[in-house]
C-alpha positions in Angstrom: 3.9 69.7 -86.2 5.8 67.0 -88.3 8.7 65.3 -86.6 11.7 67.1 -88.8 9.8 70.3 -87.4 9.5 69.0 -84.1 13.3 67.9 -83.7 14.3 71.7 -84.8 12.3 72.5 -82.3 13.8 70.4 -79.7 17.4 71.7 -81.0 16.5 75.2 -80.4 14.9 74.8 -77.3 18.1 73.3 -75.7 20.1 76.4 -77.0 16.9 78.5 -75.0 17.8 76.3 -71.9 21.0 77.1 -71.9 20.1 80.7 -71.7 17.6 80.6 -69.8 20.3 78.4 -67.0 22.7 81.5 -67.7 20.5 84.4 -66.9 19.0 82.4 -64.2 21.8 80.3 -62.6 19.9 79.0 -59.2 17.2 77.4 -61.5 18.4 73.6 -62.2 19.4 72.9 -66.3 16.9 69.7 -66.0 14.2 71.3 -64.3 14.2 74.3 -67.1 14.3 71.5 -70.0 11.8 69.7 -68.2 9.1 72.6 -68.3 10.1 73.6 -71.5 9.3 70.2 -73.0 5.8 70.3 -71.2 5.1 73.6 -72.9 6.1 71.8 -76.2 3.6 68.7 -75.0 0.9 71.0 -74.7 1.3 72.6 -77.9 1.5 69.8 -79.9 -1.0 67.6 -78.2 -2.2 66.6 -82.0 1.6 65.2 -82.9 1.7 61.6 -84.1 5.3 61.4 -82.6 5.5 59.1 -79.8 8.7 57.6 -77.8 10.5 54.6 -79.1 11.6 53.4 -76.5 14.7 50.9 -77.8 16.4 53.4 -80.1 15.5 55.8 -77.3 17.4 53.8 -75.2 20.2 52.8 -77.6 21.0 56.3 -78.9 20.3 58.5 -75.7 20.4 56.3 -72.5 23.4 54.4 -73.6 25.9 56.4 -74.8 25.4 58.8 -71.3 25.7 55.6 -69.4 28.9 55.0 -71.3 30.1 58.2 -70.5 29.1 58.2 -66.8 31.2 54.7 -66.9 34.1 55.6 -69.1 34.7 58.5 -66.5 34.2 56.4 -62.9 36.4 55.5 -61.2 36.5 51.2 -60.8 38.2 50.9 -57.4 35.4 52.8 -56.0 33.0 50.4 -57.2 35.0 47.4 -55.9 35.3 49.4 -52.4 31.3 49.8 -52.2 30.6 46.4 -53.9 28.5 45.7 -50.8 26.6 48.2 -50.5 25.6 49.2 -54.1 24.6 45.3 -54.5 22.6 45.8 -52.1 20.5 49.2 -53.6 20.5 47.7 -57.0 19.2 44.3 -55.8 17.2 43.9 -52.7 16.2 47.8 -52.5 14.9 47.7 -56.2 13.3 44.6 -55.7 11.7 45.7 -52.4 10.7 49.1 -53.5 8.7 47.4 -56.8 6.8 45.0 -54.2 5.1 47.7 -52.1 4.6 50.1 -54.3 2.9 47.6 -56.3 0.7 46.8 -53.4 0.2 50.0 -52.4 -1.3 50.6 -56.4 -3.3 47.1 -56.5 -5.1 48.6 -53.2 -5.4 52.5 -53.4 -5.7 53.1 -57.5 -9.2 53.2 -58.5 -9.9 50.7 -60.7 -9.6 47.0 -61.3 -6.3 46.5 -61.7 -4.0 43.6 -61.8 -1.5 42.6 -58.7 1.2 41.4 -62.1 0.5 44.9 -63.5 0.7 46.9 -60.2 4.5 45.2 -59.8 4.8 46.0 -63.4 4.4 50.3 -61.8 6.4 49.5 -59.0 9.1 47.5 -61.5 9.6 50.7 -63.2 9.5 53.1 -60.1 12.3 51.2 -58.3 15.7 51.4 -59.7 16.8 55.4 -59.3 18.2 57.4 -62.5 21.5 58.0 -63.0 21.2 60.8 -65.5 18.6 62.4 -63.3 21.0 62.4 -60.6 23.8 63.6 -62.2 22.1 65.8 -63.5 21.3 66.7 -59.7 24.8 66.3 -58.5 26.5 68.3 -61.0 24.9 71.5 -58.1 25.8 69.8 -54.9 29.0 68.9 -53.1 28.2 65.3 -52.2 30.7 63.5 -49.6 32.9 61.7 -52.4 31.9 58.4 -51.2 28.4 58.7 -51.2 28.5 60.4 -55.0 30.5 57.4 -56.2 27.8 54.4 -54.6 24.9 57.2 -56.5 26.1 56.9 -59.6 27.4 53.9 -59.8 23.9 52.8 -58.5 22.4 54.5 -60.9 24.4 53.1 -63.9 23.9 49.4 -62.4 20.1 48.9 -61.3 18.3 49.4 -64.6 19.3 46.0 -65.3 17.3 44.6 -62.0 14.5 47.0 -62.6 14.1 46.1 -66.5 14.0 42.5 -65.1 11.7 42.6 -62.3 9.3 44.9 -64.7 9.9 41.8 -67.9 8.5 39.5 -65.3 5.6 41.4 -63.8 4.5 41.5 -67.5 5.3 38.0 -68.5 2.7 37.3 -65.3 0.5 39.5 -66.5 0.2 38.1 -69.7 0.4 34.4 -68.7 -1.2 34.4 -65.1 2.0 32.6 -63.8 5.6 33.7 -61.7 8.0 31.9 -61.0 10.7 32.9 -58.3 13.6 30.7 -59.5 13.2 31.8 -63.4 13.4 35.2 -62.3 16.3 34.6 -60.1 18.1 32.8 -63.1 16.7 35.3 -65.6 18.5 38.2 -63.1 21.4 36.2 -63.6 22.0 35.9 -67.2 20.6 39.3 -68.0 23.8 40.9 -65.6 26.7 38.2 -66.8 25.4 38.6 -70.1 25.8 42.0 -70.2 29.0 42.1 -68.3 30.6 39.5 -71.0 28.8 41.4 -74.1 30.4 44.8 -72.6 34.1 43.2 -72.0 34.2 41.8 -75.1 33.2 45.1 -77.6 35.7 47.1 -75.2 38.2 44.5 -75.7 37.1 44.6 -79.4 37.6 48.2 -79.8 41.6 48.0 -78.1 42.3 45.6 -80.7 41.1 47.3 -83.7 43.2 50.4 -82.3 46.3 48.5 -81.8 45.6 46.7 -85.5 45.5 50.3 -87.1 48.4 51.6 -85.0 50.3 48.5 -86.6 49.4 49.1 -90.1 49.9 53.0 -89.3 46.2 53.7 -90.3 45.2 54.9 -86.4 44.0 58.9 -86.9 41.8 60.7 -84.3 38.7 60.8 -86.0 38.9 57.1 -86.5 39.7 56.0 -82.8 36.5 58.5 -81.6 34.1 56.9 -84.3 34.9 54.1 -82.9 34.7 55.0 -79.1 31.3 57.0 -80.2 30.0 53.9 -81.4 30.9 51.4 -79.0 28.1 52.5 -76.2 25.3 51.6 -79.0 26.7 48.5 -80.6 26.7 47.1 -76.7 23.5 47.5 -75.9 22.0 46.6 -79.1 23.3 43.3 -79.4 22.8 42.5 -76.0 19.1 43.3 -76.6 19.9 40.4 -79.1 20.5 37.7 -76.8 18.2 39.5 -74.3 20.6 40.6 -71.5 20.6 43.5 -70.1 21.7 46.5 -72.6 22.5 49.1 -69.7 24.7 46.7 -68.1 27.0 45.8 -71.3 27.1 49.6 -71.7 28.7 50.6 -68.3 31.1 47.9 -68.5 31.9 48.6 -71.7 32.6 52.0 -70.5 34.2 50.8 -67.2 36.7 48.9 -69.1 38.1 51.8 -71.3 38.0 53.9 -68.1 40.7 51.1 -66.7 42.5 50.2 -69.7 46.3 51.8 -69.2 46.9 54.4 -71.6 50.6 55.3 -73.0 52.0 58.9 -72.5 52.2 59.6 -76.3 50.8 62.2 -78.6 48.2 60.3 -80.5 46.9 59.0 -76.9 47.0 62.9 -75.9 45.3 64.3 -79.0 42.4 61.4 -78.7 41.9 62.5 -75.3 41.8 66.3 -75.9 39.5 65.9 -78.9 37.4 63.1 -76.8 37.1 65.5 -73.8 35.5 68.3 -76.2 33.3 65.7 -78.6 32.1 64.1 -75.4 31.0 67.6 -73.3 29.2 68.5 -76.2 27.4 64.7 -77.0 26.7 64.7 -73.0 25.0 68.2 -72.7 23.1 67.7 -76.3 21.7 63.9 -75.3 21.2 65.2 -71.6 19.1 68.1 -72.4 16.6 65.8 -75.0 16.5 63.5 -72.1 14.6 66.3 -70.1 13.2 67.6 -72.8 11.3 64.5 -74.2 10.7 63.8 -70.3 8.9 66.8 -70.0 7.2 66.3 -73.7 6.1 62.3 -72.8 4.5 63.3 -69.6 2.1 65.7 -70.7 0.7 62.5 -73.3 0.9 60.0 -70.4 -1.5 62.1 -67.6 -3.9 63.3 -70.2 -5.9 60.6 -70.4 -6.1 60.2 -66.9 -6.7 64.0 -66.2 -9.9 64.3 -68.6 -11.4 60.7 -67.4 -14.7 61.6 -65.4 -14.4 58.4 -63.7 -12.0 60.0 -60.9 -11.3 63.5 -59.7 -8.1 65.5 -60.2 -7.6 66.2 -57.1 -7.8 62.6 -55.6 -5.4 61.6 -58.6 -2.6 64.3 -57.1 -3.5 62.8 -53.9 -2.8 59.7 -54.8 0.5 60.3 -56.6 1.7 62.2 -53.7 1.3 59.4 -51.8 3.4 57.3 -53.7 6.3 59.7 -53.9 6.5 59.5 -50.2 6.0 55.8 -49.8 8.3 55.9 -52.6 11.2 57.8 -50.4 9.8 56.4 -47.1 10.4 52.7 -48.2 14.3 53.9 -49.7 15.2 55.2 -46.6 14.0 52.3 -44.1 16.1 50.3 -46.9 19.1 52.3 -46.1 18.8 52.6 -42.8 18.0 48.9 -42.5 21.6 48.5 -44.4 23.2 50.8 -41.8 21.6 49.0 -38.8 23.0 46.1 -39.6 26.4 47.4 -40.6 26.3 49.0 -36.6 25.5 45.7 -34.9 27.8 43.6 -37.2 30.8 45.2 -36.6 32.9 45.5 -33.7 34.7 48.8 -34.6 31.1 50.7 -34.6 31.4 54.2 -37.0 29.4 56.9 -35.9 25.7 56.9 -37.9 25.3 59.8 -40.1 21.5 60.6 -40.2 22.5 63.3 -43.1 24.2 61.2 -44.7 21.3 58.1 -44.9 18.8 61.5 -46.1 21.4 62.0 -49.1 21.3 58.8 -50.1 17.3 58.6 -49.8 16.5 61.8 -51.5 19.3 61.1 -54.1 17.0 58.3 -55.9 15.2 60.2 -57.9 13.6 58.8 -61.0 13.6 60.0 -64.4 13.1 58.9 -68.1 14.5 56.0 -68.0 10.8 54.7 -65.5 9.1 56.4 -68.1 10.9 54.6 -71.1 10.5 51.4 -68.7 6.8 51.6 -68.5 5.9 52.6 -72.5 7.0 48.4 -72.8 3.6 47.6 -70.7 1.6 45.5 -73.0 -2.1 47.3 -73.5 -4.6 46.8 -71.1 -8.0 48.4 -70.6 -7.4 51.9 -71.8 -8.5 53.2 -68.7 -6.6 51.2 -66.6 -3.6 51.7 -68.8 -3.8 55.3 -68.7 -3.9 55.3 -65.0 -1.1 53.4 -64.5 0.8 55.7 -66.7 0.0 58.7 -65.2 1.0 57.2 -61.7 4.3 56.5 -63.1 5.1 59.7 -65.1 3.4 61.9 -62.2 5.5 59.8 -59.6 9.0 60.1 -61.8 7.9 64.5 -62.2 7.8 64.5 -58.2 10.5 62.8 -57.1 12.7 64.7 -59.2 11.0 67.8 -57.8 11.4 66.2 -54.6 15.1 65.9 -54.7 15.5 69.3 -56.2 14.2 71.2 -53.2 14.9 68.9 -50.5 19.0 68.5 -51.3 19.6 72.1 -51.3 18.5 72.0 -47.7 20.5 69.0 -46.5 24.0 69.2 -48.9 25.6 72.1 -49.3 26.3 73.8 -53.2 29.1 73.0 -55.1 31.2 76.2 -54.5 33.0 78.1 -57.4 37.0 78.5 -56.9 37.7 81.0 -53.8 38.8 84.9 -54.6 42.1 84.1 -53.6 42.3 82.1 -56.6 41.1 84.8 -58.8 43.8 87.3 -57.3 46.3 84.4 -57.8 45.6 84.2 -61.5 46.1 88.4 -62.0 49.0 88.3 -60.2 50.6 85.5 -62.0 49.7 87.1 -64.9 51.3 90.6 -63.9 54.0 88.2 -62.8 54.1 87.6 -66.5 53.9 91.4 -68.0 56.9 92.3 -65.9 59.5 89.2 -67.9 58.3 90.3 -70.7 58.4 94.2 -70.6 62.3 93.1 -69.2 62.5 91.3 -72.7 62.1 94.8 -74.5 65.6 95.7 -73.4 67.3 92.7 -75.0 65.7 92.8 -78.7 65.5 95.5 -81.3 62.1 94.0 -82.4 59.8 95.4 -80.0 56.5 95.2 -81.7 55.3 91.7 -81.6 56.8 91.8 -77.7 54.9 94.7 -76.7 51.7 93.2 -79.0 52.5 89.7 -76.6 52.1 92.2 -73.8 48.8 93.8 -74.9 47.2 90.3 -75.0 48.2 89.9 -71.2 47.3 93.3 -70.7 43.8 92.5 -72.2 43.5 88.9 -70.1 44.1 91.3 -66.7 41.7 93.9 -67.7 39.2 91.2 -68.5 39.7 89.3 -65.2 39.5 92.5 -63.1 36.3 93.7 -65.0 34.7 90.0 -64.6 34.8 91.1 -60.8 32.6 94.3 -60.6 29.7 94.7 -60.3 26.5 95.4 -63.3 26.5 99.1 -63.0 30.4 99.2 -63.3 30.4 97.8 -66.6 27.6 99.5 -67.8 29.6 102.9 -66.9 32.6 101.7 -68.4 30.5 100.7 -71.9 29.2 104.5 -72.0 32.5 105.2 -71.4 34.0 103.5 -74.1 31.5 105.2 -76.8 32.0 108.5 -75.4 36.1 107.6 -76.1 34.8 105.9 -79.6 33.0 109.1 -80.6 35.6 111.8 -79.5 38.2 109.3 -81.7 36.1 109.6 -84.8 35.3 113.4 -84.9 39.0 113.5 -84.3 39.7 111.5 -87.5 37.0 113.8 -89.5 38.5 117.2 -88.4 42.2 116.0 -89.1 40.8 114.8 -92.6 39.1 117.8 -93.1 42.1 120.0 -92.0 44.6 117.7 -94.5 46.4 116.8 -91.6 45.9 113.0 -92.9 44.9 111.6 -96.7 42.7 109.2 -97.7 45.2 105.8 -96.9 45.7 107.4 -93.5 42.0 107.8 -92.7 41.4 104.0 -93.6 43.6 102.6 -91.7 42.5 104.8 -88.6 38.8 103.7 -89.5 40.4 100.2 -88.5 41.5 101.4 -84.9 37.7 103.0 -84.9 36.5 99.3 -85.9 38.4 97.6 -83.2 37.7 100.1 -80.2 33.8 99.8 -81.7 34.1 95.5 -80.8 35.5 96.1 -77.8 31.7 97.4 -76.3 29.7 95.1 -74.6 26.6 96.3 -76.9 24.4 94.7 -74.3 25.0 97.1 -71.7 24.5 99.9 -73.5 21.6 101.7 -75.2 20.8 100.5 -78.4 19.5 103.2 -79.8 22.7 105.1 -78.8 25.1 102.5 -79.9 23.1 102.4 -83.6 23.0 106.2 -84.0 27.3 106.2 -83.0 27.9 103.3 -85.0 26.1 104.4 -88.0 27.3 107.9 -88.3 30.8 106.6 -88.3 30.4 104.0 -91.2 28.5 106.4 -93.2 31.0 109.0 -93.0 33.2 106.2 -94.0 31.3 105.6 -97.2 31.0 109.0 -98.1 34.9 109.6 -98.1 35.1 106.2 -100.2 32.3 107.7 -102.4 34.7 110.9 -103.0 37.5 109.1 -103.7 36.2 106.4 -105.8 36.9 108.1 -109.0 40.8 108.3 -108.7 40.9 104.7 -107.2 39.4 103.3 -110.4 41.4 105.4 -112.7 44.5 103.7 -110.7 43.2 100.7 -111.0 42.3 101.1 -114.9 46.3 102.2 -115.6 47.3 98.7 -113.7 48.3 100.4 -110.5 49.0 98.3 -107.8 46.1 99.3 -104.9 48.2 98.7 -101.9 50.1 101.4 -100.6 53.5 101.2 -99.4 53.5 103.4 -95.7 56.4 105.8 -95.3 57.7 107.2 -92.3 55.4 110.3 -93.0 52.1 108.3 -92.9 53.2 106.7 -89.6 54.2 109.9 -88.0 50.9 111.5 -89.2 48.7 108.8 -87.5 50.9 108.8 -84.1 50.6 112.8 -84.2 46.4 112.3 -84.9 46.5 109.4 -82.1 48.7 111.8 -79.6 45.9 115.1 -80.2 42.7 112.6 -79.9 44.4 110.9 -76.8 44.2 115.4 -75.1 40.7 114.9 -76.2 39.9 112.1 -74.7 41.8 112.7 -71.3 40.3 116.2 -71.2 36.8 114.1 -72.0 37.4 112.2 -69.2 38.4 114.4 -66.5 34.7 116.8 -67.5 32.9 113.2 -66.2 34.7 113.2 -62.9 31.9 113.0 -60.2 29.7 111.8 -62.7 31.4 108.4 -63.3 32.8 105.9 -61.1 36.0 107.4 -60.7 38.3 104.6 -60.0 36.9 103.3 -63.4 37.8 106.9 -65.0 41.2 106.9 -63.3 42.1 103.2 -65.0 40.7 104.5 -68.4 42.8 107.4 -67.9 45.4 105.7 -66.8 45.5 103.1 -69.9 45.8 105.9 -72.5 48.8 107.1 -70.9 50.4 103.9 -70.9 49.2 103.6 -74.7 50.4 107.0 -75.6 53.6 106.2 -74.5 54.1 103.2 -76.6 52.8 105.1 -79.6 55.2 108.0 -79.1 58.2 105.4 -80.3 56.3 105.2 -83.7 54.5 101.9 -83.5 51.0 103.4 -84.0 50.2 101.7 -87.5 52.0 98.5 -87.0 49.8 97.9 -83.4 46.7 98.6 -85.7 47.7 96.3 -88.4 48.8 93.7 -85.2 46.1 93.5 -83.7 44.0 92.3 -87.1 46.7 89.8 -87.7 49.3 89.2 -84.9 52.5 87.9 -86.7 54.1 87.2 -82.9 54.0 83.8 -82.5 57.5 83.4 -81.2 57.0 86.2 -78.2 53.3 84.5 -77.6 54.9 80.9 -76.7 57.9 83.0 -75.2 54.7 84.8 -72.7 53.4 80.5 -72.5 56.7 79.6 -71.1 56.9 82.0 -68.7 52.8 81.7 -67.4 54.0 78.1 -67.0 57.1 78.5 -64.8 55.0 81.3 -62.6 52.1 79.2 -62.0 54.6 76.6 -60.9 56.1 78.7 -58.8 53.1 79.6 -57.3 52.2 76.1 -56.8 55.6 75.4 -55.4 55.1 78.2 -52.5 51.4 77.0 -51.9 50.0 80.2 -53.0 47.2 78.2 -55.4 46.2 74.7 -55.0 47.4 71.9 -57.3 43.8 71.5 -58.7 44.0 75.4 -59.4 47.4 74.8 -60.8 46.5 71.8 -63.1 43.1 74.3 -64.7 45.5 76.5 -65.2 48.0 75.3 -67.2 45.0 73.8 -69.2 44.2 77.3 -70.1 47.4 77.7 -71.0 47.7 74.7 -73.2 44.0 75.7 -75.4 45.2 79.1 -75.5 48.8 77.9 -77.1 47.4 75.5 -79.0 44.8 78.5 -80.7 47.4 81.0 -81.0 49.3 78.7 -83.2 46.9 78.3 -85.8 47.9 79.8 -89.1 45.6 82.6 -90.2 44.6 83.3 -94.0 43.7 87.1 -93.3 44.4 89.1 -96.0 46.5 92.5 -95.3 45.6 95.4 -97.8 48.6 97.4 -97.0 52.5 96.8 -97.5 54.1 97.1 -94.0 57.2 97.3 -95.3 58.9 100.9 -94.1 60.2 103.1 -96.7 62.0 106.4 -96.4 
């Protein structure tokens, strides 16, 4: 497979992820993209393509790192300062010490004590995209989440040191203590003033275009998209520490004071949607080439007859639990003291030290870390690679079922919530239908109250259960077919012409897209849908002759609709409307009948509007709405109810602030302009 191929492949297998996270929700996103990326290692084991690991790095690790940053929260950090120094400094140092005697004396083979730190280097610092990742499932106590990630952002920096000097020993045969100390030192500052400097870099090219009035959106996020990888490339220049430039670089823009202005606004609302989508798209090929790397790292080891398999798992299960074991004596070390040292003594939390132990799962990043090892003996090499990718695999595993069991889920929004948001919006209905009274322009009010209509229906249906909607999408083709042998017979019968039928074929078309196809048969639906377009085509084949001889004389096609065209299509919708009530009540017993009675219920409510004459103007509506000014009238008024609501405690202010967010995307898409074209003059005529 060639790499273009390869990267299509990856692209398509994130959209498959996604999929497979949606029909499957208790199976972790990471985990799926992880196995999915094996099965792509496997099948591709001839592929020349191997991990680069600076641009990998640069245009992957860096800009998530920037995010994760850019969306922290800086007191926090300055809060925990103590205890997040100490994880990214004396932990990660500790943890690469053991485990690298642990590998000099239990892996099978000669291998160096410089490489054996070199293993433990890159197992030490945790992940932070592999734990929030992780996180993203769980509710974590708020102050533990924030010392995770920002320990997770901030330890790459000690780990990529400690593994430069277990190297440069290797290489050389010769450590020193104090150059690593100093090395630690310029590789953090370094970083730190690299990543203050671009962020303060990128302000004042904003406030220069701002000046010049050249500032637009697109520029501002080129530049804000681009920051995260300028940083760390050029502080792999002067050889500090990338990661670190990054997250201050993104810690700084998360700090800078930002004025309440519409430009600000729009950069934010854009930034919000450009930066889900970069996050979820970089994520997944994190996991993916995870899962992809690790099945050319333990190959080697797996096929070499000089050990067995099994003492190989053995071995890297061994590791993931001194791994764990020596994090949490860390931790608990940290906590002893805290308890002895102070004379207010807090109560220990043994769950709490197990979420922070279990939390430090590795990920890509060790793997990235460990492709730098200068080649050794190939077998020895390849051993030391395996340990590492096999110990990164378990860990994750490791967290994945073990903090389930000791923090609880992240839980959706409560019911309440949900019955909150229908009432508000039946709240809603009510000012408007008392609108109708004041205005002689009714249609695009009552069209304003359809769409609310439609957003309760659709919240109410999101609540039952499989069957229920699959009863009501068999019910909405038995309504779609008794509609169109209604049309045929009233064509048949002259009770409508040809302009009538069309138009009614348009009311067929839009009932048709309002069936959740998936729920139905297939078969069924085909069989339905095709009968009604090809009667369509053979009326159009009928009438095809006069059409062209209008359109030969330099008759105008469009059709002006008279009042007896609109009454024809009211009287066709009020005699299919007995049909389908009469339908309806042959199915009682048969079909849920609280779902028969709404349905019922509905076309009542529907035949009353159309009694008033609006039939063909709804139709034409509903493929272009021209209500704009009733739509941000309905806005106004969701806006005052959910305040009220908030006001009276009834929804939370979190609730509150989601929805009025909905309310601002949906205003803000309602009030784009539409090019649709209208084949029909609207304009009345006696």
């Amino acid at each position: 497979m060639t790499l273009p191929l390869l990267i299509i492949t990856f692209l398509f297998t994130l959209i498959f992820s996604n999929i497979l996270n949606r029909i499957f929700p208790k199976l972790p996103l990471p985990l799926i993209q992880i196995v999915l990326g094996i099965i792509i290692g496997l099948a591709n084991q001839r592929t020349g393509f191997s991990l680069n690991t600076d641009l990998f790095l640069a245009l992957v690790v860096a800009p998530l790192s920037f995010r994760e940053g850019q969306e922290s929260d800086l007191s926090s950090f300055l809060r925990y300062r103590s205890i997040i120094t100490y994880l990214i400094l004396p932990t990660v140092f500790v943890t690469a010490i053991f485990l690298g005697l642990a590998a000099h004396f239990l892996l099978p083979a000669s291998i160096s004590m410089a490489a054996c730190f070199a293993l433990g280097a890159a197992l030490g610092p945790t992940d932070a995209v592999a734990f929030i990742s992780l996180s993203k499932r769980f509710a974590f106590p708020k102050r533990l989440e924030d010392i995770l990630k920002m320990e997770g952002l901030l330890n790459d920096a000690s780990g990529l040191v400690a593994f430069q000097f277990a190297t440069a020993a290797m290489l050389t045969g010769a450590f020193s203590l104090s150059q690593a100390s100093i090395k630690l030192l310029l590789a953090i500052s370094g970083g730190f003033l690299i990543g203050l400097f671009f962020a303060l870099l990128d302000r004042l090219l904003i406030i220069l275009l701002e000046r010049f009035d050249a500032a637009d959106v697109t520029g501002t996020l080129l530049l804000e998209l681009s920051l995260p990888i300028v940083s760390y490339l050029v502080a792999n220049l002067f050889d500090v520490s990338g990661i670190i430039a990054v997250v201050i670089a993104g810690l700084s823009q998360a700090s800078r004071r930002k004025g309440i202005n519409l430009f600000d606004a729009e950069v934010d609302r854009v930034g919000q949607v450009v930066w889900n989508t970069v996050s979820f798209l970089l994520n997944g090929f994190v996991f993916i080439i995870f899962g992809y790397e690790l099945t050319r790292i333990v190959e080697p080891a797996l096929s070499n007859p000089l050990i067995s398999n099994q003492r190989l798992m053995l071995l890297v299960s061994l590791f993931t639990l001194l791994l764990f074991l020596i994090r949490f004596m860390m931790i608990n070390l940290l906590f002893a003291y805290r308890y002895w040292r102070e004379k207010e003594r807090k109560r220990y939390s043994f769950r709490n030290s197990l979420i922070l132990t279990f939390s430090g799962v590795k990920g890509t990043m060790s793997i990235a870390t460990i492709l730098l090892l200068p080649q050794i003996g190939s077998y020895e090499y390849s051993l030391i690679l395996f340990t590492v990718g096999s110990v990164t695999l378990l860990s994750f595993l490791m967290g994945v079922l073990v903090l389930p069991l000791i923090a609880p889920p992240k839980q959706e929004e409560a019911d309440i919530d949900h019955l909150a948001l229908v009432a508000i919006l039946n709240e809603v209905v009510d000012l408007l239908e008392e609108d109708l009274s004041q205005t002689d322009q009714k249609l695009p009010l009552y069209m304003a109250i359809d769409t609310y209509n439609e957003r309760i229906k659709h919240l109410i249906l999101e609540q039952e259960s499989k069957g229920v909607k699959q009863e009501l999408a068999y019910l909405q083709l038995m309504i779609l077919e008794v509609e169109s042998d209604g049309l045929e017979y009233a064509y048949q019968e002259g009770q409508v012409n040809i302009d009538e039928y069309r138009i009614y074929q348009r009311y067929l078309k839009y009932l048709e897209r309002r069936i959740n196809r998936g729920l139905v048969s297939s078969f069924y639906y085909f069989t339905l849908v095709s009968l009604r377009i090809g009667r369509l085509l053979i009326r159009e084949f009928f009438t095809l002759v006069p059409t062209l001889r209008r359109f030969l004389k330099g008759k105008s096609s469009v059709r002006r609709l008279n009042r007896k065209t609109k009454e024809n299509l009211s009287h066709l919708y009020l005699s299919n409307t007995e049909l389908v009530l009469e339908s309806l009540e042959n199915l009682e017993g048969v079909y849920n009948q609280s779902l028969i009675a709404f349905l019922q219920r509905s076309r009542l409510q529907e035949a009353q509007i159309i009694e008033s004459g609006l039939f063909v103007e709804r139709i034409i509506a509903r493929l272009r709405p021209d209500n704009s000014d009733e739509m941000l009238r309905g806005f106004y008024l969701e806006r005052k109810v959910i305040a009220e609501y908030e006001r009276k405690r009834v929804i939370s202010k979190r609730f509150a602030k989601r929805l009025r967010n909905n309310v601002n995307n949906l205003e803000s898409f309602s009030l784009k302009e539409s090019n649709d074209f209208i084949p029909l003059d609207l304009t009345a005529s006696n």
